[in-house]
N, C-alpha and C positions, 0 to 999 in steps of 0.2 A: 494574471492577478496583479492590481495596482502593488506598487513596492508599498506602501505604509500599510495594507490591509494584510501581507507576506508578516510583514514584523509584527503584526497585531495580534495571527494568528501563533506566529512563534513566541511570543512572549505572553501568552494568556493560556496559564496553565487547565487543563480538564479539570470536573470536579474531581477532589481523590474521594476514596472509600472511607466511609467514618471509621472509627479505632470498633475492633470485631465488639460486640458483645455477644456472651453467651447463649444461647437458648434459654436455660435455666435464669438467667441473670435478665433475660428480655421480659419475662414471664413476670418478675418480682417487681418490674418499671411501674413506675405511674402512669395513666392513659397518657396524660399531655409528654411525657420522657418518650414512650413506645414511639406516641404518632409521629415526635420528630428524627427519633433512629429511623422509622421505617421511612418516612419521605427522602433522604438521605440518601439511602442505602438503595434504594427504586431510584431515584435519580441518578446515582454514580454509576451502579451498574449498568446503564441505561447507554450512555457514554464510554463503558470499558473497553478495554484492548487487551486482548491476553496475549500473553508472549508466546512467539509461536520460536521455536528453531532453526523452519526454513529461515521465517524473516530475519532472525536475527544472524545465518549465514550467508544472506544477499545483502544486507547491510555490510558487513564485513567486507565484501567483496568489491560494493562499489566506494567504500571508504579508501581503499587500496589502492583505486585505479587513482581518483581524486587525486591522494597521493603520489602518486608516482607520478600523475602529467605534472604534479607541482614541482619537482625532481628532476624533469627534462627539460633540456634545452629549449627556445622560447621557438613557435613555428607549430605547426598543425601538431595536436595532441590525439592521443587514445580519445575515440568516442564511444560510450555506455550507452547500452540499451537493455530497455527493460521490456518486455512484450511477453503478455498473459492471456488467458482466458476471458471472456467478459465477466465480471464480478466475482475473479478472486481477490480483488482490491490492490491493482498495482497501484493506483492515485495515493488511497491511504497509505499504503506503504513507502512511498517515495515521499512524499512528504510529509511525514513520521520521521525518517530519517534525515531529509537534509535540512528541514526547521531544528534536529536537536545539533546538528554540524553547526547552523546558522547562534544558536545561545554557545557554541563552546566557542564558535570565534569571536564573536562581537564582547564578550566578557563584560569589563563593568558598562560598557556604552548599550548593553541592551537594558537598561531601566530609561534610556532616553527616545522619547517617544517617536523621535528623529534621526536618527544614528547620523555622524558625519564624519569627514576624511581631509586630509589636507592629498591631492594628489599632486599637486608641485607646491615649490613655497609658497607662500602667501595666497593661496586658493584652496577655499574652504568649499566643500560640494557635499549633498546626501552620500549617505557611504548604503551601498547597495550589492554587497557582494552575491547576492544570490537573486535571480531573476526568475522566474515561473509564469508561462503562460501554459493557456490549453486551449487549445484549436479547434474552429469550428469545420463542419463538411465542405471537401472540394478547398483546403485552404490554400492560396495561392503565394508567391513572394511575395505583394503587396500588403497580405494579409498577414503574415508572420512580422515583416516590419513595423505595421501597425499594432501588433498587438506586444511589441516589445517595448515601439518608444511610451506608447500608453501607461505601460507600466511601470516606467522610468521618470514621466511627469512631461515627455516632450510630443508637441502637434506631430501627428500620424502624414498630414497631406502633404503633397508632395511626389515627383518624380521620384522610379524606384529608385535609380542610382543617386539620389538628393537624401531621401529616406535611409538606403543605405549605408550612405559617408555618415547618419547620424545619427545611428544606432552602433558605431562603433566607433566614436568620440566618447557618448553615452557611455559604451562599456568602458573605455580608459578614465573617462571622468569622476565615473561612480564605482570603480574596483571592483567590477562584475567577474568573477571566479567561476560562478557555474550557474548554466545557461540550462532551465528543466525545461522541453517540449512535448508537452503532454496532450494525447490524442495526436499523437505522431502518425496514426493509420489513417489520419483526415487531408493529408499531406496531400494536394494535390499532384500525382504523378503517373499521369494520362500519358496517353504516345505526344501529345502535342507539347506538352511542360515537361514532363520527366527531367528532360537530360537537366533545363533549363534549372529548376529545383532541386536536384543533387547539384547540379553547381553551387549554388547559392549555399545547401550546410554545408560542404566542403570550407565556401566560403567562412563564412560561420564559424566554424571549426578554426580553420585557421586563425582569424582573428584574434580569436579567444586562447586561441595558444601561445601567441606571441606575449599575451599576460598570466603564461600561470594559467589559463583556467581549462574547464572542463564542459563539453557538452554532453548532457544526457538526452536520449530518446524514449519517451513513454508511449507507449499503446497496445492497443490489442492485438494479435494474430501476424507482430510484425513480420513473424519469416515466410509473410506469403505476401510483404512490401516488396516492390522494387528498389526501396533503401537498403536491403540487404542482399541485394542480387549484383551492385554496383560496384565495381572492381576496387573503387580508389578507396571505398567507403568502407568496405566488408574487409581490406587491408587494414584499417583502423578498428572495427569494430571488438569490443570489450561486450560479447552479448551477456543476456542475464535474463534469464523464463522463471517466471514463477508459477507456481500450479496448484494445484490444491493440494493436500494429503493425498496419497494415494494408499494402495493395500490391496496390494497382488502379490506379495510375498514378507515372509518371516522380517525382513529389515524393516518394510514398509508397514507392519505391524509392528515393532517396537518404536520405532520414530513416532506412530500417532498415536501410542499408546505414552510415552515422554510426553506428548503435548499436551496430552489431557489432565497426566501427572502435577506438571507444569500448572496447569487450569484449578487443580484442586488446592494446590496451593494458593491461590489469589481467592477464591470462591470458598472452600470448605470449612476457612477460621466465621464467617456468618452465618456458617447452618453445622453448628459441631458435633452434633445428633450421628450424622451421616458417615457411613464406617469408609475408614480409607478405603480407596480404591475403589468410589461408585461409580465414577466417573470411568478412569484408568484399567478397570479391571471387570466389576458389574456390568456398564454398559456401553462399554467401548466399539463394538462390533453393531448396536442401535443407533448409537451416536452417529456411526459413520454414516449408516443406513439409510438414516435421517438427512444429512447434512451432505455428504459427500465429501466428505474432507474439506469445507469452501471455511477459511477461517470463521467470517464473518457471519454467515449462518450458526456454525457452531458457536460462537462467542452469544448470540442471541439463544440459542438455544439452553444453554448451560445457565445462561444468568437468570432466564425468564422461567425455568424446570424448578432452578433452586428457590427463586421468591414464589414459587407455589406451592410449594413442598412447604417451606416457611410459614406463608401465610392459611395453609390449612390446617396445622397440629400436627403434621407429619412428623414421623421420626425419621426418614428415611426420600428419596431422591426414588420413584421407580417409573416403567416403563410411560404408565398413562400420567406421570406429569411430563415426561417426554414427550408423547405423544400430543398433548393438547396444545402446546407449542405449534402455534400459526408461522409458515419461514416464507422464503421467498418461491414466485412461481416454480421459479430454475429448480432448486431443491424440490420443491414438490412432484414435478414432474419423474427428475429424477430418483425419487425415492418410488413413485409407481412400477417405474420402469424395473430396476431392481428389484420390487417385490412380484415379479410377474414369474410365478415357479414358469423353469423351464419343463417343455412335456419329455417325459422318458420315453424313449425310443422302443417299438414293439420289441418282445423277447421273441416275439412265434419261429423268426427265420432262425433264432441259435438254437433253440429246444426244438426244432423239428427235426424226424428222424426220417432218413431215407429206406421208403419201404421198398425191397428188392425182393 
């Protein structure tokens, strides 16, 4: 991702949620007051992000490492990785978290549309502390250095080792701290590249440590990469799996029955009708059912149950506005599959009696 489209998205806040008004109090609006609460309130939540626990203990976690390469000596750092399911939203989540890292560092310099640094005297450069790209299939070294100097403002062509000396000038020039490689399972690392491509983030790696910074690895299904199988790498590696909710026991039962708590809290002040705990307690064990624990399902679900419950006179959140709720393939299928009663096993052979 270009660096000035990175700061664009980090500094252009989502829509927020209008201030709640009551059911009773929406009821007593004027058409043109209603039409423009509800256009509002359909758009924001359309855009929402509910705070989930997991995420905000993988946050934690990778804010720590960040920290600490920052702490160590200059030379190859801790490298993080994040590797999920497909569409439990590790992209959103990783960059949810280092866009708010990116407004806590840059301070008053993020209202300027250009952020800049002096990195020696008298030299003025874009100040570019956080880099993000995402990778396309089969990506090769050639392809990783091009998609770094691209996003740093510098021509890609070029010999790899011409390329390379110049994406790590780039990083000293532009105070590049943390290096995101997202669709890191695109990495080409075939019997014939492998070795060749674990050299290079090793490389990588190091560079960036000799400043202070940090490499992250984003993708799907990494622990069945050769990234993680590599002696030198899996020595440094800082892993980090996100997953869905799960609920296969009593813990994993109150964790996503918190999230939903959690949920009712951001959600429940615009439908106040709705008795605590429709969510968290009414239908928690639906929700799941529905959704599988995938945030991002659930967040669609919850917002789009509640404005139909709203927008028909409803007093109350129940099963068939869940139900009407269109989610994604994944979820759907996976909701088939778990409603598919298992068959009980014949009784004939326990209650048969041996005739002698």
């Amino acid at each position: 991702m270009d660096a000035r489209l990175w700061h664009q998205q980090a500094t252009t806040p989502a829509r927020a949620l209008p201030t709640p008004v009551t059911v009773e109090a929406f009821d007593d609006m004027s058409q043109d007051s209603q039409d423009t609460y509800w256009e509002h309130l359909t758009s924001a939540m359309a855009g929402l992000v509910l705070p989930s626990v997991l995420a905000q203990d993988a946050a934690a976690q990778l804010t720590r490492l960040v920290h600490r390469n920052q702490l160590r000596p200059p030379g190859a750092k801790a490298i993080g990785s994040v590797s999920a399911p497909f569409a439990v939203g590790k992209s959103t989540f990783v960059k949810d978290w280092a866009q708010a890292a990116y407004r806590d560092l840059l301070g008053p310099a993020l209202s300027d549309p250009r952020p800049t640094w002096n990195p020696e005297p008298g030299v003025t450069a874009d100040w570019i502390p956080q880099v993000y790209i995402t990778l396309r299939a089969a990506s090769k070294i050639r392809d990783v250095l091009a998609s770094l100097l691209l996003t740093m403002g510098y021509p890609s062509e070029g010999l790899v080792r011409v390329t390379t000396t110049r994406v790590v000038h780039a990083f000293r020039q532009h105070g590049v701290r943390l290096l995101l490689i997202d669709d890191s399972h695109f990495l080409d690392v075939s019997n014939k590249d492998s070795r060749d491509m674990l050299d290079f983030l090793k490389y990588l790696n190091t560079e960036l440590g000799e400043l202070g910074g940090t490499m992250i690895l984003i993708g799907a299904d990494l622990h069945e990469s050769p990234i993680y199988l590599d002696p030198q790498i899996n020595s440094r590696l800082e892993r980090l799996t996100l997953t869905p909710y799960p609920l296969t026991g009593e813990e994993d039962m109150r964790t996503w029955s918190r999230f939903l708590k959690d949920a009712e809290g951001v959600l429940l002040p615009y439908f106040d009708c709705a008795p605590a705990g429709v969510f968290s307690r009414q239908h928690a064990g639906h929700i799941w059912r529905r959704t599988q624990g995938y945030v991002g399902d659930t967040a669609l679900l919850l917002t789009q149950a509640l404005l139909a419950a709203f927008d028909d006179g409803s007093d109350t959140i129940t099963t068939a506005h869940l139900d009407d709720v269109a989610l994604s393939a994944r979820a759907a299928a996976g909701e088939a599959e778990l409603r598919k009663a298992p068959i009980a096993p014949s009784r004939r052979r326990s209650l048969k009696v041996t005739v002698t």
